[in-house]
C-alpha positions as CSV (number, residue, x, y, z in Angstrom):
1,X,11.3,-24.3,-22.8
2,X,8.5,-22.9,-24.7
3,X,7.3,-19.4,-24.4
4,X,3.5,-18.8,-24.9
5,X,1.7,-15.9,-25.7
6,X,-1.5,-16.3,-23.9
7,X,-1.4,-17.9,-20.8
8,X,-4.7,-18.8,-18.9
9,X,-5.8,-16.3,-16.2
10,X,-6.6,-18.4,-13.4
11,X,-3.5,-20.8,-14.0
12,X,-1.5,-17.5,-14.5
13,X,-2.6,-16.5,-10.9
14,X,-2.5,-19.9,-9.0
15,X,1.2,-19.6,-10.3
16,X,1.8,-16.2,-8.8
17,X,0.0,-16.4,-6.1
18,X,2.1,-19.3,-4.8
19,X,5.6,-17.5,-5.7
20,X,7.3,-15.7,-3.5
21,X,7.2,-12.8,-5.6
22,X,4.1,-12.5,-5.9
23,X,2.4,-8.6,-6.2
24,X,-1.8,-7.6,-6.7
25,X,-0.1,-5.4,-9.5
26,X,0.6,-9.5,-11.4
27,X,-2.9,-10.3,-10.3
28,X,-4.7,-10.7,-14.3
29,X,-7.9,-8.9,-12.5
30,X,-5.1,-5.8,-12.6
31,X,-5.8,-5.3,-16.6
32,X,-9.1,-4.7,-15.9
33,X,-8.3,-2.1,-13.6
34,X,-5.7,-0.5,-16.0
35,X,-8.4,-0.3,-18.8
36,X,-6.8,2.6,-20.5
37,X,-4.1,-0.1,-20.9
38,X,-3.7,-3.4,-23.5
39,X,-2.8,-6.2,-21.9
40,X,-1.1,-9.5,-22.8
41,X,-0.7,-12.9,-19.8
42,X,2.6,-14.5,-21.3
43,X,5.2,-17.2,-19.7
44,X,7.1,-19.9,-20.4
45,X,6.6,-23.7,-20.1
46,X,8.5,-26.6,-19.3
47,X,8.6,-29.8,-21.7
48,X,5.6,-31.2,-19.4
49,X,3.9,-27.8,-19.5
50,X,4.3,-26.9,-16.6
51,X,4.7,-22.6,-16.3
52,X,8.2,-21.6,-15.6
53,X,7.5,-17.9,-15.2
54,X,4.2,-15.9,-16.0
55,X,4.1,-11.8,-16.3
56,X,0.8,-9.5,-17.1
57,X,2.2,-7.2,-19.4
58,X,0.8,-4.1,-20.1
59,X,1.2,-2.1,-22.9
60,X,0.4,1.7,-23.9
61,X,-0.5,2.9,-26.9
62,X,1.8,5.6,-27.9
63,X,2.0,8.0,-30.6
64,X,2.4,7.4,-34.5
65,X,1.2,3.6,-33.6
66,X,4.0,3.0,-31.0
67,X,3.7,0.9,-27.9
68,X,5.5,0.8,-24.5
69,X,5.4,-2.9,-23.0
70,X,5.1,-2.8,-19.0
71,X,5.0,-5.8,-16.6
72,X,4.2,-4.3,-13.2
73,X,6.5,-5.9,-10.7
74,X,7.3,-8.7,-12.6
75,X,7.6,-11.2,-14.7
76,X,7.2,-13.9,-11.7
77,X,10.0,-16.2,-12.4
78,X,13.3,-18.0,-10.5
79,X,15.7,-14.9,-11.2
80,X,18.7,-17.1,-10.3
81,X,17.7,-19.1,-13.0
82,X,19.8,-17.4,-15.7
83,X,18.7,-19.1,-19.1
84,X,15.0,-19.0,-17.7
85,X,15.6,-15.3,-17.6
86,X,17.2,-14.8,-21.1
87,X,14.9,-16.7,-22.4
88,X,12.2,-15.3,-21.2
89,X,13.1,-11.6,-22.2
90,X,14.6,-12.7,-25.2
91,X,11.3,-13.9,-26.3
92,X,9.3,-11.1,-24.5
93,X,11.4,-8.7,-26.9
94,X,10.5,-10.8,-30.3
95,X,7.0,-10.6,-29.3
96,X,7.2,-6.8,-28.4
97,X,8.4,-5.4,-32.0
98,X,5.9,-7.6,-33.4
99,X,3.7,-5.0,-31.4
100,X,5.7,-2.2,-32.3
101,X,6.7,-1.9,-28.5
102,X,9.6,1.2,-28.4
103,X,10.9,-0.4,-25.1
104,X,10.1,-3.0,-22.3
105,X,10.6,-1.3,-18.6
106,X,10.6,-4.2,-15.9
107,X,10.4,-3.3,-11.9
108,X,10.4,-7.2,-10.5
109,X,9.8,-7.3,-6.4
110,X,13.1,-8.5,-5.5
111,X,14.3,-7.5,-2.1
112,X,17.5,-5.3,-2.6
113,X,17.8,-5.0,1.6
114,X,15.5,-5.1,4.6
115,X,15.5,-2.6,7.4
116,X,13.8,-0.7,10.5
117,X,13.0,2.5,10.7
118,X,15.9,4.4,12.3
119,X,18.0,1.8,12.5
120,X,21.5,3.3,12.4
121,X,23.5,0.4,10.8
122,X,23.3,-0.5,7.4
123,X,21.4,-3.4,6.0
124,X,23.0,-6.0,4.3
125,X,22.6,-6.5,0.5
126,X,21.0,-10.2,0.1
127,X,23.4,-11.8,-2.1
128,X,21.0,-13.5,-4.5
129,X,19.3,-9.9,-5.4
130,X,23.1,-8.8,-7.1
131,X,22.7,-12.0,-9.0
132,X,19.8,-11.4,-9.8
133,X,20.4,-7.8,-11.2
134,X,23.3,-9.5,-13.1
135,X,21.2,-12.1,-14.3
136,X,18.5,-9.3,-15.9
137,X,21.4,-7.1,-17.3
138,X,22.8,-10.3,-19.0
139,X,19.6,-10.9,-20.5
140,X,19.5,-6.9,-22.2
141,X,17.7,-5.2,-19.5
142,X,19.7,-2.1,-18.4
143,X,19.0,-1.1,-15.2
144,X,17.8,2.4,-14.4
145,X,19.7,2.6,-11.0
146,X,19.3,3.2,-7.1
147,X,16.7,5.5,-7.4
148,X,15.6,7.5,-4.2
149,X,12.6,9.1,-4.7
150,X,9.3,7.9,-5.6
151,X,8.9,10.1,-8.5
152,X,11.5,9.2,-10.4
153,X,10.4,5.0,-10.9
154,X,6.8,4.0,-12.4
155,X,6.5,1.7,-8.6
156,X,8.4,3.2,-5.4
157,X,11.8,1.7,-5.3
158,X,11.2,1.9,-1.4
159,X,8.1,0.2,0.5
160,X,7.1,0.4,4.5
161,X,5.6,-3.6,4.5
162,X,4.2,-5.0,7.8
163,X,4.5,-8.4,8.8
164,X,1.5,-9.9,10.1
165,X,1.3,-12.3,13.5
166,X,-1.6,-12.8,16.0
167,X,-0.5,-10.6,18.6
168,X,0.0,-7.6,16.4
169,X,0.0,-5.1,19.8
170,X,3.2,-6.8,20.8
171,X,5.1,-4.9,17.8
172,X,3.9,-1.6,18.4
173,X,6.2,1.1,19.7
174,X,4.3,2.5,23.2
175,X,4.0,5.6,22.0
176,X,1.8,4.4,18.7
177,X,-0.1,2.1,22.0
178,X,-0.8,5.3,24.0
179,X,-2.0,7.4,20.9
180,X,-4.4,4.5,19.6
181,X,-5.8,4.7,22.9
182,X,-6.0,8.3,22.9
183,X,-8.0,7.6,19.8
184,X,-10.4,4.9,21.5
185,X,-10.7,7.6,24.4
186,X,-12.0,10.1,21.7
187,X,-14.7,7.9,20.3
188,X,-12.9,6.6,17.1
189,X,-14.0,2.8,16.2
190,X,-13.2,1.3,13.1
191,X,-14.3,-1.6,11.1
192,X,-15.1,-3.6,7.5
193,X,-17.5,-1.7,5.4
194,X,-19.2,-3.0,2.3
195,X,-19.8,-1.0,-1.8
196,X,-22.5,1.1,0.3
197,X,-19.9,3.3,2.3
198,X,-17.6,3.9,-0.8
199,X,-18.9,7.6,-1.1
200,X,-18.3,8.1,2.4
201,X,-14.3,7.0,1.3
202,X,-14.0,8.9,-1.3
203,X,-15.2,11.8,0.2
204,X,-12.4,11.7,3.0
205,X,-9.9,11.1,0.2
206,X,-10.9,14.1,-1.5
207,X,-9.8,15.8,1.8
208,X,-7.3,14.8,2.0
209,X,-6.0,15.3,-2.3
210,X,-7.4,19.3,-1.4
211,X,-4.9,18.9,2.0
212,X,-2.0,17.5,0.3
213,X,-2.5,18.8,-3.1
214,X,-2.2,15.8,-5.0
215,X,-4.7,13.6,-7.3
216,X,-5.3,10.5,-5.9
217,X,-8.6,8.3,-7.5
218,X,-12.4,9.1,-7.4
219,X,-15.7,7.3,-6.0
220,X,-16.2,5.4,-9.6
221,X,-12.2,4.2,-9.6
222,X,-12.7,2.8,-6.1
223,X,-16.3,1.5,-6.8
224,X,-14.2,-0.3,-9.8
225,X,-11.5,-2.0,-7.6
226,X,-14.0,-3.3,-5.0
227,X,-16.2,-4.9,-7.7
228,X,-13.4,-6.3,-9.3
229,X,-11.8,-7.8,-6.5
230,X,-14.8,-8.7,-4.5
231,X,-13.7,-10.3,-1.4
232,X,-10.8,-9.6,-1.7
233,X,-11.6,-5.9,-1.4
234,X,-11.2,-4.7,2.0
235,X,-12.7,-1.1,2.6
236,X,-11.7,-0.4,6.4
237,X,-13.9,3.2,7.9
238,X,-12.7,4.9,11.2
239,X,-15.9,6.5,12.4
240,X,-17.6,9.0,15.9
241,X,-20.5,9.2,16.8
242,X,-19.6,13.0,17.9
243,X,-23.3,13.6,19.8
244,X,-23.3,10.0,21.8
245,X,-19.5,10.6,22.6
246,X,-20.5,14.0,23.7
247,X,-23.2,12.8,26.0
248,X,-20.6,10.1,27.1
249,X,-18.2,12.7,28.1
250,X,-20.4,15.0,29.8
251,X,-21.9,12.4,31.9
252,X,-18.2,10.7,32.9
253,X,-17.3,14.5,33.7
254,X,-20.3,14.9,36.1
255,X,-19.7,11.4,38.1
256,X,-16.2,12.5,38.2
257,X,-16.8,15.6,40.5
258,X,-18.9,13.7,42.5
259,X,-16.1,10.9,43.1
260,X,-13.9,13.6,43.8
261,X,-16.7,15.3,46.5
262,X,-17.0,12.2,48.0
263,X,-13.0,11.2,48.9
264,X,-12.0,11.7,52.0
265,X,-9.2,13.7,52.9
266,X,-6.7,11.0,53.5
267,X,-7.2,9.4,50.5
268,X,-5.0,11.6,48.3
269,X,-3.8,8.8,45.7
270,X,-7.4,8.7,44.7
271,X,-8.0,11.8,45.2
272,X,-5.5,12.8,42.6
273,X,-6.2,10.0,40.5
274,X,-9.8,10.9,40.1
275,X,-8.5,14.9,39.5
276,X,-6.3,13.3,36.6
277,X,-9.1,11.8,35.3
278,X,-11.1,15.1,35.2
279,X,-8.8,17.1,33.4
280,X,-8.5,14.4,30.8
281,X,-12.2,14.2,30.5
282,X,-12.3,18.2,30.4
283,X,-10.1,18.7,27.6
284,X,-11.8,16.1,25.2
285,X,-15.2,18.5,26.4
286,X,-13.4,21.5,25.1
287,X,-12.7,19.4,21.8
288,X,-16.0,18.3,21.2
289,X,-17.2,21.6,22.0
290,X,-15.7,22.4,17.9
291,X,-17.7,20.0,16.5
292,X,-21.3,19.6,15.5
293,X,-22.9,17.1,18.4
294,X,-26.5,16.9,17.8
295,X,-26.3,14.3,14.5
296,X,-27.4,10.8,15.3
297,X,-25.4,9.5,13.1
298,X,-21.6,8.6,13.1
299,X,-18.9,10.6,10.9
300,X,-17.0,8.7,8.9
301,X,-12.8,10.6,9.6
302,X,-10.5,8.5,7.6
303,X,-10.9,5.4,5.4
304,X,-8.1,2.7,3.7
305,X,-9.1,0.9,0.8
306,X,-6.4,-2.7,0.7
307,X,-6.3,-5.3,-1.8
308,X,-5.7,-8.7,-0.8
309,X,-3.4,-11.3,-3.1
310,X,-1.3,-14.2,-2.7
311,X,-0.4,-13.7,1.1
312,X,-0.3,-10.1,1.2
313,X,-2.6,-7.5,1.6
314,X,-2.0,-3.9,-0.3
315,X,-2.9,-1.2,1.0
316,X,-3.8,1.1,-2.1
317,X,-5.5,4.5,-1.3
318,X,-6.4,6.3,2.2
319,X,-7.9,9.5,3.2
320,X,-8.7,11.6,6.6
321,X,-10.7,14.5,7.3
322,X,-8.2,17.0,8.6
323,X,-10.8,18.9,11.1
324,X,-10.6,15.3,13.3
325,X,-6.9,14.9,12.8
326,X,-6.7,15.0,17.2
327,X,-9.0,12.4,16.9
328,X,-6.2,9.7,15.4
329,X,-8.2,7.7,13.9
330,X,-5.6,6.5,11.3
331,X,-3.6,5.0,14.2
332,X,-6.8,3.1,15.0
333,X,-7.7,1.8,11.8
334,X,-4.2,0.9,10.7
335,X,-4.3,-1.8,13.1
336,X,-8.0,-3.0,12.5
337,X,-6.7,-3.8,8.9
338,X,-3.9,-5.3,10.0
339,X,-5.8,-7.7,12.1
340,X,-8.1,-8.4,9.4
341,X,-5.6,-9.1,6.6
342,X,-4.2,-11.8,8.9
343,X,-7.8,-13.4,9.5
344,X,-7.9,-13.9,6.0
345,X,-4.5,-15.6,5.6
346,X,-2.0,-12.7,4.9
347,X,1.5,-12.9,5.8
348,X,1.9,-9.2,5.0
349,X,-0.1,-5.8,4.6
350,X,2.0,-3.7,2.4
351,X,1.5,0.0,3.3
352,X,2.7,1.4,0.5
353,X,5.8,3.6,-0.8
354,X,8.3,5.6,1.1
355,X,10.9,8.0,-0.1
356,X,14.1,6.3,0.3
357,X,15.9,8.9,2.9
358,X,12.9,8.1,4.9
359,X,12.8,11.6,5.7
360,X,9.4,12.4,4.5
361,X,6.0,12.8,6.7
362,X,4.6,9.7,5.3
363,X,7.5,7.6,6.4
364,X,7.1,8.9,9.8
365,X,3.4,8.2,10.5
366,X,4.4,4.2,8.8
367,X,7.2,3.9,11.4
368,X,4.4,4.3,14.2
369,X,3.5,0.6,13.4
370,X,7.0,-1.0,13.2
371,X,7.1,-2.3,9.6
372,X,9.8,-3.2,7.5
373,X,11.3,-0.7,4.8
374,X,12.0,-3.3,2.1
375,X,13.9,-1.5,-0.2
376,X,13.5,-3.4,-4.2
377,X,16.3,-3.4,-6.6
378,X,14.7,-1.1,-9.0
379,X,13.6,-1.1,-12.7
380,X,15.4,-2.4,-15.9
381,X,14.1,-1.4,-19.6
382,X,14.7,-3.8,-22.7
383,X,15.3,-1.6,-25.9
384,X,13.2,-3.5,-28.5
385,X,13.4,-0.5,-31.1
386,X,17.1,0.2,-30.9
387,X,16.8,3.3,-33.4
388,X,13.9,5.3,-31.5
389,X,14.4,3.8,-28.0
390,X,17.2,6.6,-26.6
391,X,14.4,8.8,-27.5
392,X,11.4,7.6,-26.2
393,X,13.3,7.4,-23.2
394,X,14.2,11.0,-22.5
395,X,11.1,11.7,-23.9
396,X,9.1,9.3,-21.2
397,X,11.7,10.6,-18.4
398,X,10.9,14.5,-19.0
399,X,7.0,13.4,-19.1
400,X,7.4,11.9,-16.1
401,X,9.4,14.8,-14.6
402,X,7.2,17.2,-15.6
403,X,3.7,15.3,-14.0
């Protein structure tokens, strides 16, 4: 085996993309999204030279000419391949103190356990992933642990992943079914927008950062991403047009109260079908009445902005604007993405991090949609500098604590 120092970007991700393990976060288009990172494509070759494993690393500049080396969910290697590994981080080390690297940290996407939400057994362990944590800790890493909560690892431990078929509606719980319709009753539509509506995203992401009161990513950031990624870039808008809904509404309400005029007596299952329908209609009128309904043109409510690599598509950032929050529109535009991703070939659409008690809002709007909590064994660091890494540690742990 030979290890190389600067592997190829597009060999780098024809190899990921075809491995199992495979994460946007390994895609080499990545550095250029972390430009406030270095970053470094290394691997390892057979005697043919054919790449054995590949990893972007990343690596921050720290102070007093220090460095922290980072390969975001990776390296992409065969983990059960135990000299592969040590080889691999043996020579990932050497190549670090040459860069005065303080510490490696490591968060590869191996499956600890697979679950539903609420499920009320436990989920098996998959054997090969406690091999494979035995196979990184014999190589030097140390592994940081179990960890629970988001906050505490660089990449959520935890992750709400959907897996992607052509009859999508099949999976849904009837409850996410009625509200989605509840949505379409209300106007929402959603599709596939271009670089031209990425103001109108970032505006119902700021909403959402003032809701939540967290800092998520700007216009330029997400301008950045879709550039990058082209194609690949999926910006998905859930949009009403408030003053033809309106109109809509109003009209339906009318015909309504004429149906009802006009039903005989002994018709009463019509009768109270069409009286049903009228006090559906009604309260939607009172809805709308909140709302400004004399624009022509439709507001944008809620946006997701999804990456697309190897057969998965990430879901990365999304926003809502509260003041339409009975309008649903996320439970609409969820499944318009999901639908897309698996047009263009994806096996999964990853909707991001949960906390790992699964107890948290977030989880409990991903569970609408029936995904699988995937649950990763964690992150590992490799001590390079073995005099200052036991500091640099505590000191990166209280930084983190503290943001």
């Amino acid at each position: 085996m030979k290890f190389q120092t600067a592997v190829p970007a597009a060999e780098h991700d024809e190899f990921v993309g075809k491995n199992p393990l495979n994460h946007l976060l390994q895609s080499s288009t990545w550095a250029k999204v972390k430009d406030n990172w270095d970053s470094k494509i290394v691997g390892v070759r057979d005697n043919s030279g054919n790449l054995l494993a590949s990893s972007l690393v990343l690596i921050k500049k720290l102070p007093l000419g220090f460095t922290m080396f980072y390969t975001p969910r990776g390296p992409i290697m065969d983990y059960e391949n135990v000299e592969l590994v040590t080889f691999f981080f043996d020579n990932l080390k050497k190549f670090a103190k040459k860069h005065r690297a303080l510490f490696i940290k490591s968060d590869p996407a191996v499956i600890y356990r697979t679950s539903k939400f609420g499920q009320k057994e436990v989920a098996e362990i998959t054997p090969e992933s406690l091999e494979i944590i035995n196979n990184i800790k014999a190589s030097g890493g140390q592994h940081v642990g179990f960890n629970l909560t988001m906050s505490e690892t660089i990449q959520p431990r935890f992750q709400s992943n959907e897996p992607l078929n052509e009859k999508m509606d099949l999976i849904y719980p009837k409850h996410a079914k009625r509200i989605m319709k509840d949505a379409v009753n209300r106007g929402v539509t959603g599709r596939r927008v271009g670089l031209d509506k990425v103001q109108a995203f970032s505006d119902v992401v700021s909403m959402t950062e003032s809701r939540k009161g967290v800092a998520l990513r700007n216009h330029d950031y997400f301008e950045q991403l879709m550039t990058l990624y082209g194609e690949d870039a999926y910006l998905h808008l859930a949009e009403v047009n408030l003053k033809e809904k309106y109109a809509a509404l109003q009209a339906q309400f009318v015909q309504l109260e004429k149906d009802i005029a006009a039903t005989p007596e002994n018709q009463k299952k019509r009768f109270n079908r069409l009286n049903d329908q009228k006090k559906s209609t009604e309260k939607y009128l009172k809805e709308f009445a909140d709302y400004d309904t004399t624009s022509d043109k439709a507001t944008v409510i809620a946006g997701i902005l999804s990456i697309k690599f190897g057969d998965t598509m990430e879901m990365l950032y999304a926003g809502m604007n509260d003041d339409f929050k009975k309008f649903y529109p996320q439970y609409l535009l969820y499944p318009k993405a999901f639908d897309d991703a698996f047009a263009s070939g994806a096996h999964w659409a990853n909707m991001g991090g949960v906390e790992g008690d699964l107890a948290d809002g977030l989880s409990k709007f991903k569970s609408n949609f029936n995904p699988d909590i995937q649950e990763l064994i964690g992150e590992f660091n490799f001590p390079v500098n073995k005099l200052f890494y036991g500091l640099s540690n505590y000191a990166y742990k209280f930084r983190k604590k503290m943001r």
